[in-house]
N, C-alpha and C positions, 0 to 999 in steps of 0.2 A: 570408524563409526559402525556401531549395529546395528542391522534391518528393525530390530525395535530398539525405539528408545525414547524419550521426552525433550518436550522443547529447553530443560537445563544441560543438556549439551550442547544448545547454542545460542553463543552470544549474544545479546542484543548489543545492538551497534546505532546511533544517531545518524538518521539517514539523511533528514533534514532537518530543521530547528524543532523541538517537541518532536519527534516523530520515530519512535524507535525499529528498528527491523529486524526480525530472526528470520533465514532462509535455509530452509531445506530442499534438496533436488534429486529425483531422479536422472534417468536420460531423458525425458520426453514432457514433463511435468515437475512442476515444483508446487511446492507450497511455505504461505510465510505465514509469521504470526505479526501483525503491527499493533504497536501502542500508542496511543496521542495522550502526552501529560501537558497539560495547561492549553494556551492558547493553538488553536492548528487551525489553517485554515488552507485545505491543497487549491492552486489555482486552474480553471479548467487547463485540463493538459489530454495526449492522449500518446499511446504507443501499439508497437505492431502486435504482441502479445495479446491472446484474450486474457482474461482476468474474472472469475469467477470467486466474490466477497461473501464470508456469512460474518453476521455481526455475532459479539459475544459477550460486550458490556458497554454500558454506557450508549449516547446518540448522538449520531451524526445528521446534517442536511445535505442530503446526496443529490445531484444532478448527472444522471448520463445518459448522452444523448438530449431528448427533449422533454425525458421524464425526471421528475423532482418530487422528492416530499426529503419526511423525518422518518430516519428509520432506527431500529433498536435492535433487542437480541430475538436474536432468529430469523431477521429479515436476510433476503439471497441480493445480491447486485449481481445482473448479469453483464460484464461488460465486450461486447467484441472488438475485433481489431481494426485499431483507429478510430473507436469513437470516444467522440470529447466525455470527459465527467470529471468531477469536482466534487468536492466534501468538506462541510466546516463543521467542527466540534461544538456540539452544541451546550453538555453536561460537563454538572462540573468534577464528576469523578473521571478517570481515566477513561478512554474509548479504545478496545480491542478488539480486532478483527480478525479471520483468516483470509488469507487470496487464495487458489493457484492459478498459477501462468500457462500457458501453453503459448510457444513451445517457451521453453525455460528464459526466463531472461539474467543473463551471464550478468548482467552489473550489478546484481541484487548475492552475487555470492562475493562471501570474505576472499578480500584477495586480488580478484576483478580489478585490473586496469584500464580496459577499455571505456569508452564513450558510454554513456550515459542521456539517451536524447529529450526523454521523457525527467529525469530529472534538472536538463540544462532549462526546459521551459518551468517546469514549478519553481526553481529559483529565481527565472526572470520575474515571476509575478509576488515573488515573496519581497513585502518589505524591507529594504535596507541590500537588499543583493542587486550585484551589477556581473553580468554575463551576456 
C-alpha cells in the first residue's frame, strides 16, 4: 500500500448486520470509514480504545456517556476509553462516518483473528444474535 492513497483500496467488509467497515492503520493510530445502509441500531457497548467520530452523511442518535442528541455532517463524537455510547440511524439515506482509534484496535484490520470484546457485546444486544 502507498503512503497516499484512497479509501478504494480498501475493502469494505460487513462488520455487523448493515454496518459496513474500511480500516486503515498506522503504528499508533488508525482510522476507518463506516457505512450504515438500512436499519442500524449499535447497542450501548464500550472499549479500551478512544475513538474520535466526524459525521459525513446522513443522521444518527448518538449517546455517549450521558450526553445524547442527533447529530449530522460535521458533528465531532468525542469518545474516551471505556465510556458506554450507542448510535441508531435515524435517515433514510445511508449514514457515513469517520473514527480514529488510539491505540489501533487489531480486530478492525482484515485478517485479525483475535477476540473482538466490543463487538461480542453489540451482538449480544442485536436482535436475533445469541453470544
Amino acid at each position: 500500500m502507498s503512503q497516499i492513497t484512497t479509501w478504494d483500496e480498501f475493502q469494505a467488509r460487513e462488520y455487523v448486520p448493515n454496518v459496513f467497515l474500511q480500516a486503515v492503520s498506522g503504528e499508533k493510530v488508525m482510522l476507518t470509514r463506516i457505512t450504515y445502509k438500512g436499519q442500524v441500531t449499535i447497542p450501548a457497548h464500550k472499549h479500551e480504545a478512544e475513538q474520535i467520530m466526524m459525521m459525513v452523511q446522513g443522521r444518527l442518535w448518538a449517546k455517549v456517556g450521558d450526553e445524547e442528541q442527533e447529530v449530522g455532517p460535521g458533528t465531532l463524537l468525542i469518545v474516551n476509553s471505556n465510556v458506554i455510547h450507542s448510535f441508531r440511524k435515524l435517515s433514510e439515506e445511508d449514514v457515513i462516518f469517520h473514527e480514529s482509534f488510539a491505540p489501533i484496535r487489531l480486530e478492525y484490520l482484515p485478517g485479525y483473528k483475535g477476540p473482538d470484546p466490543a463487538l461480542t457485546m453489540i451482538k449480544q444486544g442485536l436482535p436475533g444474535k445469541d453470544e
